[in-house]
NUDRENSE-534402 format. One record per residue: x, y, z of N, C-alpha, C in turn. Coordinates in steps of 0.2 Angstrom, whole numbers, padded with zeros to 4 digits, always signed. Layout:
! residues N
XYZXYZXYZ...
***
This chain:
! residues 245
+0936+0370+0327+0935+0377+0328+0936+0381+0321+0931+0385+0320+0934+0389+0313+0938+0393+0312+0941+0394+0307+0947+0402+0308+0942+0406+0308+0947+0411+0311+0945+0418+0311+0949+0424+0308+0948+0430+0306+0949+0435+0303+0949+0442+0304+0955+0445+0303+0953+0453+0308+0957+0457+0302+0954+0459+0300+0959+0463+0295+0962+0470+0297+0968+0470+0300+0973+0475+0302+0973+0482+0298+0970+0481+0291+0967+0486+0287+0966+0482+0278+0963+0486+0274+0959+0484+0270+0962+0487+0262+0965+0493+0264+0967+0495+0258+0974+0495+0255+0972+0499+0248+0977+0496+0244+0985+0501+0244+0990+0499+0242+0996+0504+0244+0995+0512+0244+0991+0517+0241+0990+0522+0241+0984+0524+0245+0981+0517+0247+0972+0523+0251+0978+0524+0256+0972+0531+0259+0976+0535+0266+0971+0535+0271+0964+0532+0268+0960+0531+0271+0959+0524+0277+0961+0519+0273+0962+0515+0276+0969+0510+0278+0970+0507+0284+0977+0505+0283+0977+0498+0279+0986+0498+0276+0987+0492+0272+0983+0485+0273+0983+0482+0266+0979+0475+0268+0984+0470+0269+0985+0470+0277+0987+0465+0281+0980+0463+0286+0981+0456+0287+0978+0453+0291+0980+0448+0298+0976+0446+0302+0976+0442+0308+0973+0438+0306+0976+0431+0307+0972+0425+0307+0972+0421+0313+0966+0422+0317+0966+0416+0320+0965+0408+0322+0968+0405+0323+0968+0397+0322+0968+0394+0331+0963+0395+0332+0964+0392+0341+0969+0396+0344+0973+0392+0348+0978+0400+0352+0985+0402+0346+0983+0399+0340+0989+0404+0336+0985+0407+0331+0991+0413+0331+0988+0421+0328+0994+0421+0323+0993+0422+0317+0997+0424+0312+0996+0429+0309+1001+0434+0307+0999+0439+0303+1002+0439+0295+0995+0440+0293+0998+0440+0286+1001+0447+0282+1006+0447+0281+1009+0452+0279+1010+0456+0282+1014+0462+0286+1017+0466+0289+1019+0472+0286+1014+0476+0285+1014+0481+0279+1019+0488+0283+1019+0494+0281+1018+0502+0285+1016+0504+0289+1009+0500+0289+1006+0504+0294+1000+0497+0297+1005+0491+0298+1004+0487+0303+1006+0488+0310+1010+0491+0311+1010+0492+0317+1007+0499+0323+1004+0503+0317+0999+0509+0320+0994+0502+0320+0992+0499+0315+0983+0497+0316+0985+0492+0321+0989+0488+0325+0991+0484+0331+0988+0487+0337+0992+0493+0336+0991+0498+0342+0983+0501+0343+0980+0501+0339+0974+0503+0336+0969+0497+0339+0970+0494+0338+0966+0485+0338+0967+0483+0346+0973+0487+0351+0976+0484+0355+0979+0479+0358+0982+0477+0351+0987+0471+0349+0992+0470+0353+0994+0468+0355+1004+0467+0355+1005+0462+0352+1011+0466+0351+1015+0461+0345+1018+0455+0348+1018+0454+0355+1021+0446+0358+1016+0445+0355+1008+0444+0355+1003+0439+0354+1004+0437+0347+1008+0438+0343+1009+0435+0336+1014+0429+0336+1010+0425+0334+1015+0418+0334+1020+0420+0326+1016+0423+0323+1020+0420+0316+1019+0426+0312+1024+0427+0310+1022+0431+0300+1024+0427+0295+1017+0428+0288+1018+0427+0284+1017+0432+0279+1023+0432+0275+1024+0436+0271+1022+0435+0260+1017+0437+0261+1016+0435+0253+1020+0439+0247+1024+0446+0248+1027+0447+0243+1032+0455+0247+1036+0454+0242+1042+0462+0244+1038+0466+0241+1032+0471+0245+1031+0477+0243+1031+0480+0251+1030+0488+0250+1032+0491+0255+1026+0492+0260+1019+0491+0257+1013+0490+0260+1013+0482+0264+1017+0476+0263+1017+0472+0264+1022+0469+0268+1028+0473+0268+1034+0471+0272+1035+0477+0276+1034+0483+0275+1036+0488+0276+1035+0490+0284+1033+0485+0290+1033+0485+0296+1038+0481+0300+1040+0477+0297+1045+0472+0298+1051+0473+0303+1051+0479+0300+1057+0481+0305+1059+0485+0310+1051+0486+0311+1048+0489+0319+1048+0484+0324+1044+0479+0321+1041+0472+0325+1047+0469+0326+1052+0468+0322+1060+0464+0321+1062+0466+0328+1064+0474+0329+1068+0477+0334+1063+0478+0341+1057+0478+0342+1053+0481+0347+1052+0471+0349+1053+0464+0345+1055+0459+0347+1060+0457+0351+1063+0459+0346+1072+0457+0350+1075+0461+0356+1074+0467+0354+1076+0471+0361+1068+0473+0367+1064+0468+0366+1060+0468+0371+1057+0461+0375+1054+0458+0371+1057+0452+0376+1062+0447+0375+1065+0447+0369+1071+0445+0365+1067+0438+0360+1061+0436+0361+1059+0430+0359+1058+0433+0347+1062+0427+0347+1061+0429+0338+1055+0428+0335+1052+0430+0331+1046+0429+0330+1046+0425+0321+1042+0418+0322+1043+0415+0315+1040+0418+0309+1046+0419+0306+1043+0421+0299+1042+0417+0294+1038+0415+0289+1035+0412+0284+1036+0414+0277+1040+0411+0274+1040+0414+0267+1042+0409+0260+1040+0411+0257+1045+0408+0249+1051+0408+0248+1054+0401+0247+1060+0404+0250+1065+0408+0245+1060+0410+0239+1066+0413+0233+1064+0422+0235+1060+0422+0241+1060+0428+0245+1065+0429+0249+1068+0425+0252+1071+0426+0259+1077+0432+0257+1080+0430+0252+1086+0434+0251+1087+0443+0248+1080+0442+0243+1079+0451+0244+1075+0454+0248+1071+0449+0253+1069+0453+0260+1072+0456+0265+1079+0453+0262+1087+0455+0269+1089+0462+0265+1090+0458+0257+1098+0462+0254+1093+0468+0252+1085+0470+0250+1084+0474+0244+1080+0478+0251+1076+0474+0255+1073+0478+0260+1074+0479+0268+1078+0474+0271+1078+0477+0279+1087+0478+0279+1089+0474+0277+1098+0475+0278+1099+0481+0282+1099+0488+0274+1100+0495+0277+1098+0498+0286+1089+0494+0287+1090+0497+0293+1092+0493+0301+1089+0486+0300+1091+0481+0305+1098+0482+0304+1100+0480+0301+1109+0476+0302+1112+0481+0306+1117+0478+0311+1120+0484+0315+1128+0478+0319+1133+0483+0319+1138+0477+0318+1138+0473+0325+1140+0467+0325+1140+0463+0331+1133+0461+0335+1128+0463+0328+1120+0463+0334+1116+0458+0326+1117+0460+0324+1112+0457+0318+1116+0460+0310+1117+0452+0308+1121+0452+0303+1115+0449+0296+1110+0446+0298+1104+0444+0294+1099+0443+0295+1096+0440+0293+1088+0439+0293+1086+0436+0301+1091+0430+0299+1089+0424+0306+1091+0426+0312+1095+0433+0311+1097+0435+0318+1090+0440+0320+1086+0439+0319+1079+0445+0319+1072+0440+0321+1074+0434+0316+1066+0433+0314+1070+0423+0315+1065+0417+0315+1067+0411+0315+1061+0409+0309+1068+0409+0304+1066+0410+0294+1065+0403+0294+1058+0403+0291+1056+0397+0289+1051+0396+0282+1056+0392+0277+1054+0393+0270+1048+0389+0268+1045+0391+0265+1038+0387+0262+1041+0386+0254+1037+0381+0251+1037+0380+0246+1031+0380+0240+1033+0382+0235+1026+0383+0231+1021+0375+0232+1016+0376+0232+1011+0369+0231+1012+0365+0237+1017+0366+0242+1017+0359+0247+1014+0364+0253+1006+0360+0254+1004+0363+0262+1008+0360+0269+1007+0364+0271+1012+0366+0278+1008+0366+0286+1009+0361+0289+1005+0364+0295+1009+0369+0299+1005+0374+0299+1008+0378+0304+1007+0379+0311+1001+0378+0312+0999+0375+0319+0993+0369+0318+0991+0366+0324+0986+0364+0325+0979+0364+0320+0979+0370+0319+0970+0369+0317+0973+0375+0311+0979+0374+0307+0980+0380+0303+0985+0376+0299+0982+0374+0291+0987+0369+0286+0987+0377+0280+0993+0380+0277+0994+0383+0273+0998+0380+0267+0995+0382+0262+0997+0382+0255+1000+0389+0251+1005+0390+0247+1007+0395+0245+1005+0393+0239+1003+0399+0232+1002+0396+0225+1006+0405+0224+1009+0402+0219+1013+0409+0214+1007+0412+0212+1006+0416+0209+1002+0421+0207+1004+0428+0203+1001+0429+0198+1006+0435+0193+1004+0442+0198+1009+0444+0199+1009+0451+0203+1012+0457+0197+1019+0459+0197+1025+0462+0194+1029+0458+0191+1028+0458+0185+1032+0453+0182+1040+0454+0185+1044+0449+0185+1050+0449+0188+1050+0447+0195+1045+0449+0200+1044+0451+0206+1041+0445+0209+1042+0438+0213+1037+0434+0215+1032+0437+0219+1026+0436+0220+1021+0433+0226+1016+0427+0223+1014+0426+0230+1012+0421+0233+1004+0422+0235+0999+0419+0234+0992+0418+0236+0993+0413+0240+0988+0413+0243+0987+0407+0251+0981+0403+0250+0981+0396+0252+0975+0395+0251+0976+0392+0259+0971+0391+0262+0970+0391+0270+0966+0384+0272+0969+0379+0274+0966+0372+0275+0958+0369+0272+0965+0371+0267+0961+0367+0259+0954+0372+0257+0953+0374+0259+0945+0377+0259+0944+0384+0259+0950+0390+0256+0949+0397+0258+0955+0398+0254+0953+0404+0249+0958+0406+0245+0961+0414+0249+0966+0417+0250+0966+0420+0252+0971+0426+0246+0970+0432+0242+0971+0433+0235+0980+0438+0239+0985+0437+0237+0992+0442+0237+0990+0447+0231+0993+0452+0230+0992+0457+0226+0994+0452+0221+0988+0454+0213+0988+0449+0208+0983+0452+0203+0984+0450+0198+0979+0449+0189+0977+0444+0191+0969+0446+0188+0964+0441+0185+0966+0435+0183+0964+0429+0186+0964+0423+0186+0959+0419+0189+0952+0419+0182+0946+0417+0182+0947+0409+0183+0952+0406+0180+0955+0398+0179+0957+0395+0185+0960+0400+0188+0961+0397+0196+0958+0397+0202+0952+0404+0200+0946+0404+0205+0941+0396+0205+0940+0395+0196+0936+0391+0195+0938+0385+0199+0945+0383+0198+0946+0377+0199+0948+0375+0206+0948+0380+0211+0948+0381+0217+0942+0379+0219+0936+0382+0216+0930+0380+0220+0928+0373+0215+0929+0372+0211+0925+0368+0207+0929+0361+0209+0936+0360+0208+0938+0355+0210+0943+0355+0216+0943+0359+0222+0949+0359+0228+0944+0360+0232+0937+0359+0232+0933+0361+0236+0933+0369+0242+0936+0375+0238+0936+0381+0241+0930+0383+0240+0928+0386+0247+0923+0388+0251+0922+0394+0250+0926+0398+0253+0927+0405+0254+0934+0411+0250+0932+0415+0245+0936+0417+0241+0938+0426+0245+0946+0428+0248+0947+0433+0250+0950+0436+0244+0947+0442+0242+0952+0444+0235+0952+0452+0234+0958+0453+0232+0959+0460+0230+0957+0461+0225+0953+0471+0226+0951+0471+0220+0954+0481+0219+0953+0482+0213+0956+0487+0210+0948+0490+0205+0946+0496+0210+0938+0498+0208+0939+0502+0204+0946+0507+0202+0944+0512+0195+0951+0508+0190+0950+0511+0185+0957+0511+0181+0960+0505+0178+0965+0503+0175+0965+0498+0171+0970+0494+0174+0971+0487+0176+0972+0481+0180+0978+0478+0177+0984+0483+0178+0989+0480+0175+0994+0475+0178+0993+0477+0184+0996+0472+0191+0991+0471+0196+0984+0472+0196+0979+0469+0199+0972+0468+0195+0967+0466+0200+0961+0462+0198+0957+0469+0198+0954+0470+0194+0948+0475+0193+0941+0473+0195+0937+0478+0196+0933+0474+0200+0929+0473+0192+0926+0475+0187+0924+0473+0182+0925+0466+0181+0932+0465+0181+0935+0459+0180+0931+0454+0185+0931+0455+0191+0927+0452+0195+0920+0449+0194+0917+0455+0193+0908+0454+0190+0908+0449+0184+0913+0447+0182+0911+0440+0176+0913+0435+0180+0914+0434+0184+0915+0427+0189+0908+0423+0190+0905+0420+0188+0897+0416+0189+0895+0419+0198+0891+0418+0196+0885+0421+0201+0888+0419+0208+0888+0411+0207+0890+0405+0213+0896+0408+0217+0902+0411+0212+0908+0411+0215+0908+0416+0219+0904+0423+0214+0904+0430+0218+0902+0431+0224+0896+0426+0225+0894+0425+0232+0898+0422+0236+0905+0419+0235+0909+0415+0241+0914+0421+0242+0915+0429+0238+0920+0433+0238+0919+0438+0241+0926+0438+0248+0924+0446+0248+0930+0449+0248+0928+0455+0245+0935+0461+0241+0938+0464+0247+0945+0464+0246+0950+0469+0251+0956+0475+0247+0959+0476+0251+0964+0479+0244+0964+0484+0242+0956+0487+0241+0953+0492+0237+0957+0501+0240+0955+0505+0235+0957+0512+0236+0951+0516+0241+0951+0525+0239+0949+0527+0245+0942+0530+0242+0941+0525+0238+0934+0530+0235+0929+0523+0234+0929+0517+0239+0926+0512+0241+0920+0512+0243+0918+0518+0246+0912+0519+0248+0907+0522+0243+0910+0525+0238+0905+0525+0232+0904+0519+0229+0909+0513+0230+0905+0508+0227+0900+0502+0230+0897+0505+0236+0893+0500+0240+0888+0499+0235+0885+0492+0233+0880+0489+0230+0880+0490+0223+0887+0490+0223+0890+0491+0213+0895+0483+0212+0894+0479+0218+0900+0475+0217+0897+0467+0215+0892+0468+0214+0887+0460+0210+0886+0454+0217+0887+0453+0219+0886+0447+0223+0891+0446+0228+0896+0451+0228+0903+0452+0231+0902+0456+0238+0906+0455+0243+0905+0460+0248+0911+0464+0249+0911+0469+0253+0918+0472+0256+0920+0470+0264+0926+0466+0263+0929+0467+0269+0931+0473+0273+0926+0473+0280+0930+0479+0284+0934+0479+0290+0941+0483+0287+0945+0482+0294+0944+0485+0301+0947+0479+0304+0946+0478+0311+0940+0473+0315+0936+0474+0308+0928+0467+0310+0932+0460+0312+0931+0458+0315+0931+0450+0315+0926+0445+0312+0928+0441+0307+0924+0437+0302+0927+0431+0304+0922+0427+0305+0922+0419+0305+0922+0415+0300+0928+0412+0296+0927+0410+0289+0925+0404+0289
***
């Protein structure tokens, strides 16, 4: 069975138009969510989600478009059905996802003193695929985001690149499809402005013909719809559609 794809929303930290790009995958009866942004938990409600039906999050980097729900889900988990919900990360993330981003609002004395008191923290490692269920094998690859700052890109059972906030890298697209047999490319793209912590879509348009065809763009700002049939070969993902990858 093939994965499937819902995107919980599409845009990039500043559109208002669309919600953050986080996404639903699903793999047979497990549902992952990638990344848990600010306004994951309005687009759940919107989709008619509940959050028990999330087996897992995985979390590609500490931004607030990206983490920034975490602590809805954390509390609306534990003091609802009380079941933990597994999280997924890097594990040279685990430590300023407590200390720099939820500490302040989860921690409360005698109830939650960390992470693993919320969530059942399970580290991934760069390069080494992971099954995480049944019909769903994950790979994490670093990727330059914020210098200083890791994230993580995903590649999705060997065959499906999946892009974290990131700079162009033509080298990596190539050799994903050329020699790791990737099928399908999901990438963030940044439509106006200069691409100092993301991929531009200019930058995009030099990717050979063959590859643009296997990409579709997310992440974008709120002035996307001026660029229908500006994007070469490329499509835009839209949130909430279900795609069959």
């Amino acid at each position: 069975m093939p994965l499937r794809l819902q995107m919980l929303g599409t845009g990039g930290a500043f559109a208002k138009r669309y919600f953050n790009n986080n996404a639903l995958l699903y793999a047979g009866d497990f549902t992952l969510l990638i990344d848990c942004g600010i306004t994951a938990p309005m687009a759940l409600h919107a989709i008619g989600k509940p959050v028990e039906d999330i087996d897992a999050v995985l979390i590609t980097h500490i931004h607030g478009d990206h983490v920034g729900g975490l602590e809805e889900l954390a509390f609306r988990r534990k003091f609802g059905s009380g079941r933990k919900p597994i999280l997924y990360l890097a594990e040279n993330l685990v430590e300023p996802l407590w200390e720099n981003t939820l500490k302040g609002g989860l921690s409360q004395d005698g109830v939650i003193h960390s992470l693993n008191d919320v969530f059942d923290v399970r580290q991934l490692m760069e390069s080494q695929p992971v099954q995480l269920a049944p019909k769903l094998k994950v790979e994490i690859i670093r990727t330059p985001h914020i210098p200083g700052k890791p994230s993580y890109s995903l590649y999705l059972n060997e065959e499906i690149f999946y892009s974290a906030d990131k700079t162009f890298q033509p080298e990596l697209l190539e050799k994903l499809v050329r020699e790791r047999g990737c099928r399908r490319i999901l990438h963030e793209v940044q439509l106006t402005g200069r691409g100092e912590v993301h991929t531009t879509l200019q930058e995009l348009l030099t990717l050979p013909p063959e590859i643009q065809s296997q990409t579709l763009l997310m992440h974008y700002g709120d002035e996307m719809e001026s660029f229908l049939g500006s994007t070469g070969e490329m499509e835009f993902l839209r949130q909430h559609e279900v795609y069959t990858l």
